[in-house]
N, C-alpha and C positions, 0 to 999 in steps of 0.2 A: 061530368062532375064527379068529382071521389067523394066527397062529403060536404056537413057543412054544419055550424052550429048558430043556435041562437038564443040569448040571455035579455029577455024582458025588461030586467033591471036596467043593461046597459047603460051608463048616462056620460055626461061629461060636466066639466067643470071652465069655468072663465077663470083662469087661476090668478090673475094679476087684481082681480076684481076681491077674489077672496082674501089674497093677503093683506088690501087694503082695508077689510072689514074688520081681521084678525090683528090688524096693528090700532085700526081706532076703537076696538072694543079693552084690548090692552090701555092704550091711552087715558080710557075712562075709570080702568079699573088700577090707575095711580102711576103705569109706566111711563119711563120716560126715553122717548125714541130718537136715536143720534143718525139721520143719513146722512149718505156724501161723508161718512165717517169712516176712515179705515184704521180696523184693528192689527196694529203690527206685531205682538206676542203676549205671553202673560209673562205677569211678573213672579216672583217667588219669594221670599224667605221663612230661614229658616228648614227648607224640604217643603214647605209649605203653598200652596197658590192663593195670591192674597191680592191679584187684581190685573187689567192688562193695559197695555200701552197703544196707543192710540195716535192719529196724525198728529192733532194738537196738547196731546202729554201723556198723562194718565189716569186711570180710574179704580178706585180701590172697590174691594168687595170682600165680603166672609169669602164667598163662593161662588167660583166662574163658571158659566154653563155655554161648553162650546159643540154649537149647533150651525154648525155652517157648513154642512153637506160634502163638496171634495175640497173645499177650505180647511176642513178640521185638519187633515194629518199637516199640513203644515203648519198651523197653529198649535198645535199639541207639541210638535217636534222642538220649538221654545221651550219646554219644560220636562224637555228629554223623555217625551211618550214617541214612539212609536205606533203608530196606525195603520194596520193595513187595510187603506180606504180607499178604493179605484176610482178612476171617472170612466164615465160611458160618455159619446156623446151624440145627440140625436140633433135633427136635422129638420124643421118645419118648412114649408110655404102655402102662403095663406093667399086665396084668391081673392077679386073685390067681390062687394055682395054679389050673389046668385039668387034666384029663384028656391025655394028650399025644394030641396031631394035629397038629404041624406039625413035621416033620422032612427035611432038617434047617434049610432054612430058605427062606418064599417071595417073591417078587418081584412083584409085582403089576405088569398094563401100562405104568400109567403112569411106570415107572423108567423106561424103556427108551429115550426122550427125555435122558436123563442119561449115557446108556455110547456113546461111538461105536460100538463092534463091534453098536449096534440102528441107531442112525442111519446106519451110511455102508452099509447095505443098498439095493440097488435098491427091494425093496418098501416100504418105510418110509415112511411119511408123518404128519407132526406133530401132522395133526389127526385123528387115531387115536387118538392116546395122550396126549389132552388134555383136560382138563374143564374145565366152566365155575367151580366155585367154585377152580379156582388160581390164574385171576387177579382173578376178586371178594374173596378174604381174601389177597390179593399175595403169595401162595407159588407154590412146587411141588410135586410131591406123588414124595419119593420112596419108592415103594410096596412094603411091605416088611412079613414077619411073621416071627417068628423067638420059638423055646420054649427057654424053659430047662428044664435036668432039677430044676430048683425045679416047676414045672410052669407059671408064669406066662409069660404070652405078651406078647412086645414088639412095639408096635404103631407103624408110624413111615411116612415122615419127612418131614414137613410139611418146607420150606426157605423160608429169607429172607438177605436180606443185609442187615444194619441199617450204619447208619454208626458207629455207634460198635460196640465190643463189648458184647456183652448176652446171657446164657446164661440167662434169664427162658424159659421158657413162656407162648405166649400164648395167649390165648381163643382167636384166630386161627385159630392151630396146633389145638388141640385141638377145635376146631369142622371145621377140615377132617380130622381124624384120623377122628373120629366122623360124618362123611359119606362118606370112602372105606370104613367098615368098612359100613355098611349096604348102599352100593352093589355093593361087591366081593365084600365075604364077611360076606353075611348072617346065617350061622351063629353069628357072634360078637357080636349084638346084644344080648346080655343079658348077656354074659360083666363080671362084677364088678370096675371099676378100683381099684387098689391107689393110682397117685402116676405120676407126670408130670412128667420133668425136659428138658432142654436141653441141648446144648454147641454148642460152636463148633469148625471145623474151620477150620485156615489152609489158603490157598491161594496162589498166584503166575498171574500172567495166561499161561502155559506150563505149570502143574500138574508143573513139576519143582521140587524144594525147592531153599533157596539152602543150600550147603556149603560152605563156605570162610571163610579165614581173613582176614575181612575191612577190618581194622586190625592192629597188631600187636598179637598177647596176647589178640585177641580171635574166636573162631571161633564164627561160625553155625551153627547146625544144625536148620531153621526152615521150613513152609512145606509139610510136607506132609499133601497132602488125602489120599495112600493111605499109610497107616502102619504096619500090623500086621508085614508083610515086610520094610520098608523102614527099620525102627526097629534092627534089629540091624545091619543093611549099616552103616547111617548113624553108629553108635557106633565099627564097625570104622575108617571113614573119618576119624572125628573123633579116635580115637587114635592114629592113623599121622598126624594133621596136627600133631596138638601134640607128638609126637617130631619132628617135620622128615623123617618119611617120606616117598618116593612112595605116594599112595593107591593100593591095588593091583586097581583100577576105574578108570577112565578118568570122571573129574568135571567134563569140559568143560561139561556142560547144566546143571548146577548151581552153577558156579563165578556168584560176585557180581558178575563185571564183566559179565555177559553183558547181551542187553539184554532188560530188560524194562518190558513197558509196567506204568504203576501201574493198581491196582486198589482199588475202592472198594465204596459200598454201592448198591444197589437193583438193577444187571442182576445177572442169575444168569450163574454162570459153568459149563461142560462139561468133563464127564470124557473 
């Protein structure tokens, strides 16, 4: 064994469960939530963004706040913004309940090429934490296990960058998911699959999100690859920007003019 770390804190999230909490706690506190609703662009006059278009028409507003992760740069791109906002895309399969044994949740080698705090070690080395089928099925492998109290275990995270957006699973992905679980952790070769989905994670070629109000009437909030923490900061900021407050953060790394290179599909990007 070369090394190995380990964080107490550690935890994880049911995240479908949390957004439901986060849209009925909205609900209660006066919003009013459109699913199965797709927003087609915003509108403008004047230079101004004064509301967006929608399946069924449109919706006017002071001030648009566009928060829809690798969605944004083409919603933005309607009102002649430019964004450079990648996707990542990651790869889950979740097994049926199990017995619990993974608590609370594990990281296998080959992450560890993905976290600066393993790379900018002295002892680290690439080809350590590299295998050959990542670059014969053109992923990565972020290695990772995690149980829910359902008792099913989530088994991840193949990566790619496709050029377009694409939240599909591929054979790919699940062909390396099922060669890191033999090689790694044998014990789970039998273990029964349930279902195998996708998403996509935006990023920026600086892995800070873009924050700012970057037309008039129009504020981003888009771009970030670490969210769970970052998701409440980022609401505080974005309601002190549509009052004409000062952010009460300092959002120089974030603001839109700054510069950043664009980003696109096929190199892997670093945390």
């Amino acid at each position: 064994m070369l090394g190995a770390s380990f964080c107490p804190l550690d935890a994880q999230i049911t995240t479908p469960l949390l957004v439901q909490r986060l849209a009925q706690a909205s609900a209660e506190q006066g919003a009013t939530i459109l699913e199965h609703t797709r927003v087609r662009g915003v509108i403008e006059s004047g230079g101004d963004v004064c509301g967006v278009t929608i399946d069924t028409g449109s919706i006017e507003a002071d001030v648009v706040v566009l928060a829809a992760g690798v969605w944004t740069r083409a919603l933005a791109a309607t009102a002649g913004v430019d964004l450079p906002i990648g996707g990542e895309r990651l790869q889950v399969m979740a097994t049926h309940p199990l017995p619990m044994q993974v608590q609370p949740l594990v990281y296998g080698p080959l992450a560890t090429k993905q976290y600066s705090l393993f790379r900018d070690l002295p002892s680290w080395r690439r080809e350590d934490f590299t295998v050959a089928y990542e670059s014969e099925q053109g992923i990565e492998m972020l290695q990772l296990l995690a149980q829910r109290p359902t008792g099913e275990i989530l088994l991840g995270c193949p990566m790619d960058y496709p050029s377009e957006i694409d939240d599909r699973p591929t054979l790919d992905g699940v062909a390396a998911i099922t060669e890191m679980i033999g090689q790694d952790f044998p014990g789970l070769r039998s273990a029964p699959i349930d279902r195998v989905w996708a998403g996509v994670l935006p990023y920026t070629a600086d892995l800070a999100p873009v924050i700012d109000e970057v037309v008039p009437g129009l504020v981003v909030a888009a771009g970030h690859v670490f969210g769970n923490a970052a998701g409440p900061v980022t609401g505080r900021i974005v309601s002190q920007l549509i009052r004409g407050a000062e952010p009460q953060i300092d959002i120089s790394e974030c603001r839109f003019d700054r510069a950043l290179e664009q980003v696109g599909g096929g190199a892997p990007t670093r945390w």
